[in-house]
C-alpha positions in Angstrom: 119.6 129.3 84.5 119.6 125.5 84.8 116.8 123.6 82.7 114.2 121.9 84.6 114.9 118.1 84.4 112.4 115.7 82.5 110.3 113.5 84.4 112.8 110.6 82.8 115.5 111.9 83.9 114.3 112.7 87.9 112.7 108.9 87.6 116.5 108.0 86.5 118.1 110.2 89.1 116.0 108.8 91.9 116.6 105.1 90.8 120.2 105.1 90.5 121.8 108.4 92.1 120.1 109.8 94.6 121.2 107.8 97.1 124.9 107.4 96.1 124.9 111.3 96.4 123.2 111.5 99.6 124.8 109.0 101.9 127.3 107.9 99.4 126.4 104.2 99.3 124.2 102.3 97.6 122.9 100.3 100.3 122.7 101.6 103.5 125.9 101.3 106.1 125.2 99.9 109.6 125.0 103.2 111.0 122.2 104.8 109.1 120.2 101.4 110.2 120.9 101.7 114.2 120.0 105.7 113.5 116.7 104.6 111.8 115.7 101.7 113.6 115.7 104.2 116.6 113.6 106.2 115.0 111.2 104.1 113.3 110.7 102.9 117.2 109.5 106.1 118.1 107.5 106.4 114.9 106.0 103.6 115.3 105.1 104.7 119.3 103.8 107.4 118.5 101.2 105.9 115.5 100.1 103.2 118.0 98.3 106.2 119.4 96.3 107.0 116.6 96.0 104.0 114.5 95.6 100.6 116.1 97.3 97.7 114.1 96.3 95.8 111.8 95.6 99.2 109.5 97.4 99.5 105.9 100.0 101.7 106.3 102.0 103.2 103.1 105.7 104.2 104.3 106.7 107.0 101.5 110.5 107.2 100.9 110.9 104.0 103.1 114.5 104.2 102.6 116.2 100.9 104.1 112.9 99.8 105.5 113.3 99.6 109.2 110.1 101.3 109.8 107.9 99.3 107.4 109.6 96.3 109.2 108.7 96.8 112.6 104.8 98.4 111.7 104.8 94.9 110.1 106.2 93.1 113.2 103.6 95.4 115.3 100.4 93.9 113.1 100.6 96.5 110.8 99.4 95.5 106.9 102.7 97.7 106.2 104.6 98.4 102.6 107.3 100.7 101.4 107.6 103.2 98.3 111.0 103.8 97.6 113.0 105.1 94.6 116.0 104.0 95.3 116.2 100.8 93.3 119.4 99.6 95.7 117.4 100.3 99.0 114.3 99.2 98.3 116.2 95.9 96.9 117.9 95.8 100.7 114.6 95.9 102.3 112.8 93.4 100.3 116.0 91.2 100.8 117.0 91.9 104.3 113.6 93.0 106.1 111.2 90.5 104.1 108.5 93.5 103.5 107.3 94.6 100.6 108.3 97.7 99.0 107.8 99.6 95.6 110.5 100.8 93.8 
């Protein structure tokens, strides 16, 4: 049976790792951002019909931060919280929005 890892060590995992066993990058490839820019399009569509902008909005597991980009672009007050230290480092950099690591 395999031990049950320490909250240290998953904080550690999620930091550093996780992504690099994932998608095996650090930062996201070009790819993955045309993939979730499409989707964070239709995200975004369909929360338009619930929540007009100018709400907070939270995106947990932001990732490379396309959808907390265009919420922000759309009026929304929007932030990221994402583990990855190397992601959320590309979206503060790249995107300009703020995100928790």
């Amino acid at each position: 049976s395999y031990p049950i890892p320490r909250k240290e060590e998953l904080d550690a995992y999620y930091a550093r790792q996780y992504r690099s066993d994932y998608k095996g990058t650090v930062t996201p490839k070009r790819k993955h951002i045309l993939r979730y820019s499409r989707v964070a399009v239709r995200r975004l569509d369909r929360l338009l019909q619930f929540a007009p902008a100018g709400q907070k909005l939270l995106d947990v597991g932001s990732g490379s931060g396309e959808f907390v980009y265009m919420a922000s672009l759309a009026g929304f007050n929007a932030q990221g919280l994402e583990p990855h230290a190397g992601y959320s480092e590309y979206t503060r950099t790249i995107f300009g929005v703020p995100v928790i690591t």
